[in-house]
N, C-alpha and C positions, 0 to 999 in steps of 0.2 A: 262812477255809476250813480246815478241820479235817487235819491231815495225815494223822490213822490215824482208822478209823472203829472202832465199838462192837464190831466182831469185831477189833478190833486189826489188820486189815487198812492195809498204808504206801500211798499213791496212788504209790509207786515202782513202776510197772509194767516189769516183767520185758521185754530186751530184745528175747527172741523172740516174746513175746504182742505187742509193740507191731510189729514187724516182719508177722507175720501179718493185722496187723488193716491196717497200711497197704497190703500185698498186696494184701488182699482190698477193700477200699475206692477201688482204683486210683489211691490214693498223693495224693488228696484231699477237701476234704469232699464227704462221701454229698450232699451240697443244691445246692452250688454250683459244686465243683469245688476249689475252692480250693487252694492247693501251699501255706498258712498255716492249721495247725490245731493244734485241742488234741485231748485221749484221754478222751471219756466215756463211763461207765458208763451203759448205758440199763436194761440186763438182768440181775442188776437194778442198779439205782443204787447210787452208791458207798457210800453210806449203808447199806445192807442186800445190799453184797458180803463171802461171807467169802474170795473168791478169784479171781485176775485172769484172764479167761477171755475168749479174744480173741471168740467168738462174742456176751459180752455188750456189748463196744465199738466204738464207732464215732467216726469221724474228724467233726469239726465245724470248722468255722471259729469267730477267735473274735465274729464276729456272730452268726451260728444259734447258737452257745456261750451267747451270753446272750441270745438269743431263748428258749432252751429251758426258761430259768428266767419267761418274762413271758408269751412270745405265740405259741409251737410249742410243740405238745405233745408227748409219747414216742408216743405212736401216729402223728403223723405223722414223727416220727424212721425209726420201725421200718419203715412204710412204704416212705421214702429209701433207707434200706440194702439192702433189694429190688434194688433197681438205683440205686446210685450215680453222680450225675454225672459225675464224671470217668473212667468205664468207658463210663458211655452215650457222649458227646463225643469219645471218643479221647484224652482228654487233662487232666490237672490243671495251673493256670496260675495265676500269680501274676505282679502289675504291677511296678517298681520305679523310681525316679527316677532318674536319669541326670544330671539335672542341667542345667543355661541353658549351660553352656559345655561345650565340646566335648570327649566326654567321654575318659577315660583308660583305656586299656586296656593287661594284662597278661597275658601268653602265657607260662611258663616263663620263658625267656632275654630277651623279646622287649618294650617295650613301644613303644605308640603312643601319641604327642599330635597332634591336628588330623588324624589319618588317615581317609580315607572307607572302604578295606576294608585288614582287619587281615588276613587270610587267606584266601585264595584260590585253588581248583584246578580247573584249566584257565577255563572261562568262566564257573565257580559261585563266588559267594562264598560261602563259610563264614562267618565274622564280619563286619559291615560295619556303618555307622553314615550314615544319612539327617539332612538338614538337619530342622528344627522343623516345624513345620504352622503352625506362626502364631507373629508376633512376644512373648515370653515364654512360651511351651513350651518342654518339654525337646528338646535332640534325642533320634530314636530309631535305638538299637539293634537288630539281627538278626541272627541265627546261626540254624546246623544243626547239628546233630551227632549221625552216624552210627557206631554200633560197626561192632566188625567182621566180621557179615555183612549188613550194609547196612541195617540197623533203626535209624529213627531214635531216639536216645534223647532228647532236648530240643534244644527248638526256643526261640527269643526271636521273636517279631515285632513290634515296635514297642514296646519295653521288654515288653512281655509275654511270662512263664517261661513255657513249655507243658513238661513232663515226661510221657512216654507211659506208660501202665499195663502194656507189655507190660513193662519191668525188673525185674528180680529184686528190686529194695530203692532208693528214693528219699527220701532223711531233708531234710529241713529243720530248722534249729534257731537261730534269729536271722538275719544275713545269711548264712547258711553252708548252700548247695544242696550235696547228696552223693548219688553215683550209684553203686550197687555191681552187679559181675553176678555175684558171687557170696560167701560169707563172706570178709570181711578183704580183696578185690577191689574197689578205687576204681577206678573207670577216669572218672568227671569229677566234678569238685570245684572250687564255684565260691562267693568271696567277692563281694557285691555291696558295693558304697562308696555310701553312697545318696549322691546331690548329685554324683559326680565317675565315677562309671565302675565298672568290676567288676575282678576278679585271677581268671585261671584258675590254682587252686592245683596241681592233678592232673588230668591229661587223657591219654585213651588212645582215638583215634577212628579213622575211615579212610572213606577217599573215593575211588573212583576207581584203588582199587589200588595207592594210598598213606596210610600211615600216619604220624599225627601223636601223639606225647607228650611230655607236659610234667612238671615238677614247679618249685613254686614257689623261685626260687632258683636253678635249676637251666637247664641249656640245654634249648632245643626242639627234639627229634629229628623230624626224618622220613626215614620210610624210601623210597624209590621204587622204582614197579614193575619197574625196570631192577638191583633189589638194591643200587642207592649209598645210603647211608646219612648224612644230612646233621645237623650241629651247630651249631647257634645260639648263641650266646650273649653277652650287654654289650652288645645292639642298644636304643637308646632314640634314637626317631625322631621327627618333629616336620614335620610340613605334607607328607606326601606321600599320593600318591594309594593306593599299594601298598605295605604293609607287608611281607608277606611272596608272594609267588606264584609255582605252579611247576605248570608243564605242560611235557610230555612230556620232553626235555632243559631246556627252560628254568629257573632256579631263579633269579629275582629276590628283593632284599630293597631294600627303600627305594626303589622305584619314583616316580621326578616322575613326573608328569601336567599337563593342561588346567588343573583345580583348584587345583593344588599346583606348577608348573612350576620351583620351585626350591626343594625341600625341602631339611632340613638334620638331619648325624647329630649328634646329642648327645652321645653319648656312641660310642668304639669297640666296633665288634664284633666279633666270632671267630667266622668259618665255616668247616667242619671237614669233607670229604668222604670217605668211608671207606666199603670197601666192605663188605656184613653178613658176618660170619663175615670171621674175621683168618686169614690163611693161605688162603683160597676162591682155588682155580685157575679161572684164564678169568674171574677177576671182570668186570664189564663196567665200560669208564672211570668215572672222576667226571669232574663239570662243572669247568670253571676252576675256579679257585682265587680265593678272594674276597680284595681287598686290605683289608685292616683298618686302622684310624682314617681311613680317608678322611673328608675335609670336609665333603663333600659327597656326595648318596647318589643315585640314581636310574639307578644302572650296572646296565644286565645283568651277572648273574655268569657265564654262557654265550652262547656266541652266541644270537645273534636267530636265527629262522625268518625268512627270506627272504616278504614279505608278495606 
């Protein structure tokens, strides 16, 4: 395939025509939806482009991608672009394996092995991970995740990406999902490991009146609606039913369970309560104090609510 065509035209498409055209495409292919595509030229075709014009391109998967060379035509292309599936639908999606064995996840500070919910606020999971459907499937995967006025920005439900069209910019580029809400603004950035689980590399969410952010490497803040300000970090967990979960005062991390009834820390952690704004008069308490390198994990870090 030819890099520059007869008008000397680079198939380097300029990152704001390609930002415009996934906008307007609602961030997958015009046919199927897809959250996995390429950038083609319909209008006219790359071959008699002398310039990269987001109105003449459109988002394809790369099946319709080489359908369009066999057995779809440009007028049904042009058609598509009319009204794009992932606009009609609510949503651009894409599958991903997980893998036969229980998968791995990474949060910032935080990771989980054999965990059923990674994250948790009050009686919603955020992230959580269901056994197989049948013996040799993968298990599946689920999350939500809400900015911060209560918009969901993607969804997983049963390994399946959903990314919503209302985002300002949603890039895909190999395993690497990027969510911005506005220039140079990541607020979720997500590696998939195909065969073993995902890494949230950057995350900026909120649920509930609490907010969650990460960065890879880096501790997992949340903030709670009471202003305490919590720090994660060296938490690597292993067969418990709760990873992390926190409602109202409560802020558990490594929660046993039914499932899990004697989970184990891997590794130590550092939890760090601090209230927002250093110097803030009449802050309101933090929760206990979490003991670190414990053995064994599945402590309230605050008292229980009385059942």
């Amino acid at each position: 395939m030819a890099k520059i065509n007869k008008h000397g035209l680079s198939r380097d498409i300029p990152p704001d025509v390609k930002q415009a055209v996934r906008n307007r495409d609602g961030f997958g292919c015009i046919i199927c939806g897809s959250a996995i595509y390429d950038y083609e030229h319909i209008d006219p075709e790359f071959k008699d482009a002398i310039e990269h014009r987001a109105e003449g391109i459109v988002l394809l998967c790369p099946n319709h991608h080489r359908g369009k060379r066999r057995s779809i035509s440009v007028e049904q292309i042009r058609r598509a672009a009319l009204a794009p599936k992932a606009l009609e639908q609510g949503f651009a999606f894409e599958s991903f394996d997980p893998g036969l064995e229980h998968p791995v996840i990474t949060v910032g500070g935080v990771t989980g092995t054999n965990v059923d919910t990674i994250l948790q606020v009050q009686d919603r999971p955020i992230i959580w991970i269901r056994e197989p459907e049948a013996p040799g499937a993968p298990y599946r995967i689920s999350a939500i995740f809400w900015d911060a006025h209560g918009y969901p920005i993607l969804s997983i439900i049963d390994n399946e990406i959903r990314s919503h069209p209302r985002n300002w910019d949603v890039e895909v580029r190999g395993n690497l999902l990027r969510i911005r809400s506005g220039p140079g603004q990541i607020v979720f950035q997500m590696r998939t490991d195909p065969g073993s689980g995902f890494t949230i590399e950057r995350m900026d969410i909120s649920y509930a009146g609490y907010r969650f952010r990460a960065i890879e490497g880096g501790p997992l803040w949340v903030d709670h609606p009471s202003g305490v300000r919590t720090e994660i970090s060296g938490a690597e967990m292993d067969k418990v039913e709760y990873l992390v979960l926190v409602s109202g005062q409560e802020f558990v991390i490594g929660r046993a369970g039914r499932r899990a009834p004697s989970g184990l820390c891997k590794s130590g952690a550092t939890v760090t309560h601090l209230p927002k704004g250093k110097g803030k008069k009449n802050a309101p308490p933090a929760p206990a104090s979490f003991r670190p390198h414990a053995p064994r994990v599945g402590e309230w870090l605050s008292q229980q609510r009385k059942e």
